[in-house]
N, C-alpha and C positions, 0 to 999 in steps of 0.2 A: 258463220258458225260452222262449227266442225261435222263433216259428213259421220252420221249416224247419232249424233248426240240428239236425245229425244225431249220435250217438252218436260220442265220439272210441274209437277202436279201440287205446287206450293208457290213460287213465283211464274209460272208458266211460257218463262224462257226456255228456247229449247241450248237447254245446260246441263243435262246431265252426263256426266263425264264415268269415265268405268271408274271404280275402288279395289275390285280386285273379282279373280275367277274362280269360283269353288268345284273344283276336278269333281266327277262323281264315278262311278264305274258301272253299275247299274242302267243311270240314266242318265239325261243329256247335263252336259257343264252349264256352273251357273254362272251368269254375269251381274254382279252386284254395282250398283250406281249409287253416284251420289249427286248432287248441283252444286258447280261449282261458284252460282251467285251468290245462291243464298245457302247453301249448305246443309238443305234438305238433303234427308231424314234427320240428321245430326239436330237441326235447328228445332225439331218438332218433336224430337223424342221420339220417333218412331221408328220403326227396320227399315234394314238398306231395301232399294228400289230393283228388281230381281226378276230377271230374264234367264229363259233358257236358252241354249244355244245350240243352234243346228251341229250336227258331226259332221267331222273334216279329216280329210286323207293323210295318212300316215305320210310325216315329219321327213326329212332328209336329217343324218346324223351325220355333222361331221366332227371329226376329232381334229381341234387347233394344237400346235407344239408348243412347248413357250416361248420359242425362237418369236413367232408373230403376236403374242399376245405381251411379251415383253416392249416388240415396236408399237404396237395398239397402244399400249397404257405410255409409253415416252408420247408420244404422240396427242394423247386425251390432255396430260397434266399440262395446268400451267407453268409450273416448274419443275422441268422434268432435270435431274443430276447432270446427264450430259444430253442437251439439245441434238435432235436427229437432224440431221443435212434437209433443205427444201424438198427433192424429191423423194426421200427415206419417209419423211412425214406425210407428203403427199398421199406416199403409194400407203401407207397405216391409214391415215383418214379413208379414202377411198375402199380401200377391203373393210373397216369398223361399218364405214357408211351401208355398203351393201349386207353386208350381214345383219345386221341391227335391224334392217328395213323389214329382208325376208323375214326375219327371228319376229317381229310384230306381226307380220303378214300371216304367221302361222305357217312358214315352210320348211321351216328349220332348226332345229336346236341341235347347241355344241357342251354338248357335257363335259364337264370335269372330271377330273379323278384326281386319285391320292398321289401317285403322281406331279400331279401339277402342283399341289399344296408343297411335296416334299424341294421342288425345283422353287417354288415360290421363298418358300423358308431361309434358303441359303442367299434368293438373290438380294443384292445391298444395292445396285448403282442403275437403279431405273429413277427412282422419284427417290425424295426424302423417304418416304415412307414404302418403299418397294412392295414388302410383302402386303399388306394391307390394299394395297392399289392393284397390283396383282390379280390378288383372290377376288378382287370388287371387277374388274373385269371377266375374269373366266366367268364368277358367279352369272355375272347379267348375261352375257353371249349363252350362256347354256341355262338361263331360264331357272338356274336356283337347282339345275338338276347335275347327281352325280353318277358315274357308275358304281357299281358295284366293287370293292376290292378283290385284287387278285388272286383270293382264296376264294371267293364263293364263286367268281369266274369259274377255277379249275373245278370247284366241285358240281356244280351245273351242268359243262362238257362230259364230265368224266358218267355223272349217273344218269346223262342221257345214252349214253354208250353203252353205258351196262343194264340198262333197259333191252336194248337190240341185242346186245351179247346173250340173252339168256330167253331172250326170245326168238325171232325170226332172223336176226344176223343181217339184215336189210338196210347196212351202213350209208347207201348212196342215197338214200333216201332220210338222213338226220340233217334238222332243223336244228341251228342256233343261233338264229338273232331274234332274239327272246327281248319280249318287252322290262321284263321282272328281271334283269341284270341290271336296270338302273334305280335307283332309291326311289323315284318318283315315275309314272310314266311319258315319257317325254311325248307322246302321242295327241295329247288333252290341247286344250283350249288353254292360253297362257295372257294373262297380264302381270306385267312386273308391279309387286306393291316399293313406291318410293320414299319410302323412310330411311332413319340412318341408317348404314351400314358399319357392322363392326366385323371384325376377325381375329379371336384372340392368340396370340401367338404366344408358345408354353415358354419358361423361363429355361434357357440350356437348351431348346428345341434344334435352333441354328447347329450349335456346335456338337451336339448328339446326330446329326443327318447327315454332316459335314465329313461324318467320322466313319458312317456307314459305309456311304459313297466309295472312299479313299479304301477302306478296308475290302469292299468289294472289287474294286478296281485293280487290288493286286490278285488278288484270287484271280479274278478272268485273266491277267497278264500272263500267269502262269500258262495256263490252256490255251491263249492264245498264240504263246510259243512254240508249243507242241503242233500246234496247226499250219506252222508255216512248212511242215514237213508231212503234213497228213494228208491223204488222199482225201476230197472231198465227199464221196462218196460214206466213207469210213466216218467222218467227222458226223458227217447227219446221224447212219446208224450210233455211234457212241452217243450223241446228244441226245437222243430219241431216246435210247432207254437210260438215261442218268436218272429223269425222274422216279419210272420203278425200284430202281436199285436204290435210293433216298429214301423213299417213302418204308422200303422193307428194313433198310437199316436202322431208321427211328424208331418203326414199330419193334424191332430185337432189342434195341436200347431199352425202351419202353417195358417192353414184358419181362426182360432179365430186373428190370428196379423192382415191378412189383415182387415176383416172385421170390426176388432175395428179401424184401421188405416179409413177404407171408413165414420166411426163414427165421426172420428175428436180426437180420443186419441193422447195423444202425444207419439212420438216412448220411451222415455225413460221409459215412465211406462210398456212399452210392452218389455223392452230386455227381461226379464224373460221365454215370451213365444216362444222368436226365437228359429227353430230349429237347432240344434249340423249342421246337413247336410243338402242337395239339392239331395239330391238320391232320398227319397221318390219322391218328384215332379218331377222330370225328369222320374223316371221309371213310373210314375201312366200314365203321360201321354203319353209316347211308349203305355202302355196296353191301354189308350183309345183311341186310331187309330187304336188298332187291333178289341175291341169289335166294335167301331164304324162299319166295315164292315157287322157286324152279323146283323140279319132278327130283325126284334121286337125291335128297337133302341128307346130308349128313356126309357124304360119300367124301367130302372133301379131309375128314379126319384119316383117312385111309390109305392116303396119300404121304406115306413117313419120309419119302424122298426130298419132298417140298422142305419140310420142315428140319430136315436135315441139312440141306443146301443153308436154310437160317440158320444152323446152330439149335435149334432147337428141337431135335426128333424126340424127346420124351414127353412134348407135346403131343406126339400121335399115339402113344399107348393111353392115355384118357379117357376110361370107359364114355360111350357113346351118351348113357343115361346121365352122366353128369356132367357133360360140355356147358348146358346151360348152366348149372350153378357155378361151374367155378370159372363161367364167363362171368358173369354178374361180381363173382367174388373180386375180380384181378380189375376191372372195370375197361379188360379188350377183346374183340372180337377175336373170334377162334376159327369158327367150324369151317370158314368160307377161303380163309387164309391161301390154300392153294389153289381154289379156283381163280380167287382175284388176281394171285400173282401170276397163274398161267394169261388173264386176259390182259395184265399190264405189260406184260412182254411179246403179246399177240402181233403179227403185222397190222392187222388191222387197224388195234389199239392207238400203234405210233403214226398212220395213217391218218385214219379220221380224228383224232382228237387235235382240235386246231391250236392250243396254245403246245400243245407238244411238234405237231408236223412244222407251224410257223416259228420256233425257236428253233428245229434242227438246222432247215432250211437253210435261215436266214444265218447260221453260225457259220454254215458250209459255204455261203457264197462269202463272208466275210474271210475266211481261210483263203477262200478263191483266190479273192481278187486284190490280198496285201500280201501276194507269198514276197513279191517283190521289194517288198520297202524296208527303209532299213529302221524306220522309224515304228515304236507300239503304238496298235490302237487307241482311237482317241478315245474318253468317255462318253461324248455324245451318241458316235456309231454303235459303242455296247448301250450305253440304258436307254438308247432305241429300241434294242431286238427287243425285251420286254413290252413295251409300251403298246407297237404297233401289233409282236404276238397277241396279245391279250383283245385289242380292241379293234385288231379288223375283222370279226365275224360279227360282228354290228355297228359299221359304218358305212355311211354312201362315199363317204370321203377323211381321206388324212393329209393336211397340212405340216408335212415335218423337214428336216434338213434334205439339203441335194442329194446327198448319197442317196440316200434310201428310197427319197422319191425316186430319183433314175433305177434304182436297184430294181424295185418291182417294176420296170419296163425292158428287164432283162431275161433273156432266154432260160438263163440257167433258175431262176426262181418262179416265173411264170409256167416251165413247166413241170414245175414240184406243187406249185397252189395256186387251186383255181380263183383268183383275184378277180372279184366283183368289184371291190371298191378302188374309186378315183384317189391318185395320188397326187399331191403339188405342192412346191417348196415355194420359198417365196422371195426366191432370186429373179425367176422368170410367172411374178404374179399376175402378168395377165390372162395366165392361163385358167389360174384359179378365179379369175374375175369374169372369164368366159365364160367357164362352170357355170359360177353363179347366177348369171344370166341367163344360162340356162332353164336354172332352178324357176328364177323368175317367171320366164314362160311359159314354164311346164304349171306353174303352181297361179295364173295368173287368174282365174276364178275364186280359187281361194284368199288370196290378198285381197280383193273387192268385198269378196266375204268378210274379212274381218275387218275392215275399213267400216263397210257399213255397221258394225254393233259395237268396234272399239274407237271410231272417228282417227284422231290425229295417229296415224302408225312413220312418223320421220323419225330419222336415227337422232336419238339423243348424244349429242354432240357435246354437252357441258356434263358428264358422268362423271369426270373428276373433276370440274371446276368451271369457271367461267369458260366461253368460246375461245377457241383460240384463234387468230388474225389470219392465220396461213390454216385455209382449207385445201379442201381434195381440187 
């Protein structure tokens, strides 16, 4: 019988098997049991059998690409579209294998993100069924856990910044691998519940993602032509304050619609100046409940210069008494307007704020190092730089293409960011398999630990279908 499974207190084999782990936050997780002979509690009508469970050491995060989760799941299926070569599948079993183990053992989760849904959506030539197979892979490797999208990312970074901005200015000293940027806490005690899996995928979704993609892709062509001629240096700073200059440009769109709307225009003449998004307004005004606490409040209406730089200095003649209502009235932030754009264009700013310092960075060493080619960049190496910007201030590790692995083991971006987290592609996977083994050892009380309360922790090798003949 399986190490840790306890004596059912109904047929009094020791068979009680986990059913599932209830996270609590408070207090310790709970471990729900069932018996798998006889099906106690089920059988007697009575509550699942309920253990509490000892706390455990904060998780390794690492972030997979779909490069390897795409070989994972050809690998998994029994009918995968095109069969991977003996050692292609080998090397996919063997990394599934080790991951799945730790991922039981409690050392590891690999979250997903929207991302990966959007690269899932398009792809067609893994299994029959790709996407679906896909998602039921990321899903299980990361435990059912996602990150957070790339707007509450930015707004997380940005109002922990403007916390120190308006405070002590003690930047070397900001925290951001925050638990609460993933939907779930991937920290907890985890059992997978095994029922069916589904994934609905929207009708048109393929071809509406397909379209983004392509449309984004000439947009960076553009800029990335401009860079085969730009100074590196130059390229960071211009990339570094794009976002403020975006963010102030939405918000002028934004406040010219209302304001001609409070005129009496009619909305049709104004689609032209809605903006694309609601980021800007939601984040401006998180920032002015932060300045709003600081000393000297109001001071920023006084400031006509700012607001003339916008196009909008008759903003700054607005008797001070009624900033609030006719903030309320237009439904934008006003009063804080020049402080925030003075801190959005601060060094500082584009320094410590890690999806803005890791997208310059990385734009700059990408100028770097194709001034030479005569060929455009590809799309993997652009909807990388988002990917990795976003999610390496809370990972232990990222699995993504060679470029980018090698990149961050390059001079010129190691010394723009200070890179904690392990890089590995999975051309040269033994390296990543040496990590992991690492993990192993490091985390090897912990494995014992969950062996004992959860019994069988082996990687589930039939996840999409029967075993396949050719193991690891």
């Amino acid at each position: 019988m399986s190490q840790g499974w306890l004596a059912c207190p109904q047929c009094k084999k020791e068979t009680l098997r986990p059913f599932r782990i209830i996270p609590r936050k408070e207090e310790p997780d709970v471990l729900q049991q069932f018996c798998q002979e006889c099906d106690y509690p089920f059988s007697a009508g009575e509550r699942l059998v309920i253990r509490e469970l000892p706390p455990i050491r904060r998780k390794k995060i690492i972030y997979l690409d779909q490069n390897i989760i795409g070989e994972i799941t050809g690998a998994l299926h029994p009918k995968p579209k095109f069969p991977l070569s003996i050692p292609e599948k080998q090397r996919a079993m063997e990394i599934f294998s080790k991951l799945d183990y730790l991922r039981k053992g409690q050392c590891l989760a690999c979250p997903y993100s929207w991302d990966h849904r959007g690269e899932s959506v398009v792809a067609t030539n893994v299994t029959p069924n790709s996407f679906r197979d896909l998602m039921r892979v990321f899903r299980y490797l990361a435990n059912d856990i996602r990150f957070e999208d790339s707007f509450r990312i930015k707004v997380d970074q940005i109002l922990r910044f403007a916390q120190k901005w308006v405070g002590e200015k003690s930047f070397e000293t900001l925290q951001f691998a925050s638990d609460h940027l993933f939907e779930t806490n991937p920290h907890h005690w985890y059992w997978e519940e095994r029922g069916p899996f589904s994934y609905i995928l929207m009708e048109g979704e393929a071809e509406e993602r397909i379209k983004i993609i392509d449309d984004t892709y000439e947009n960076i062509l553009d800029v990335y032509r401009e860079w085969k001629n730009t100074p590196e240096d130059k390229i960071t700073e211009d990339e570094s304050l794009a976002f403020s200059k975006d963010i102030f440009k939405q918000y002028k769109k934004e406040l010219i619609l209302k304001l001609s709307v409070l005129k009496g225009r009619k909305i049709e003449e104004l689609k032209p100046l809605i903006p694309d998004s609601r980021f800007h307004a939601e984040l401006l005004w998180a920032l002015q409940r932060i300045f709003d606490k600081e000393e000297g409040a109001d001071r920023g209406m006084r400031k006509k210069d700012v607001f003339a730089s916008l196009g909008l200095d008759p903003i700054a003649t607005i008797p001070l008494e009624f900033i609030g209502f006719f903030e309320r009235l237009i439904g934008l932030p006003i009063r804080y307007v020049p402080e925030i754009k003075e801190m959005f264009e601060s060094e500082e700013f584009r320094r410590y704020i890690p999806f803005i310092r890791n997208e310059s960075v990385m734009n700059a060493y990408l100028g770097k190092v194709t001034k030479g080619r005569t060929k455009d960049i590809g799309k993997g190496e652009m909807t990388d730089i988002n990917r990795i910007a976003y999610h390496l201030p809370y990972c232990d590790a990222i699995v993504t293409d060679e470029f980018w692995s090698k990149a961050f083991a390059n001079k010129f971006i190691t010394d723009r960011i200070h890179v904690k987290c392990r890089f590995f592609h999975l051309k040269d996977y033994r390296q990543f398999m040496a990590y992991l083994s690492e993990v192993e050892k490091e985390y090897k009380d912990q494995i014992e630990l969950a062996r004992s309360y959860l019994g069988d922790i082996d990687p589930t090798m039939t996840l999409l279908g029967k075993r396949s003949n050719t193991g690891p």
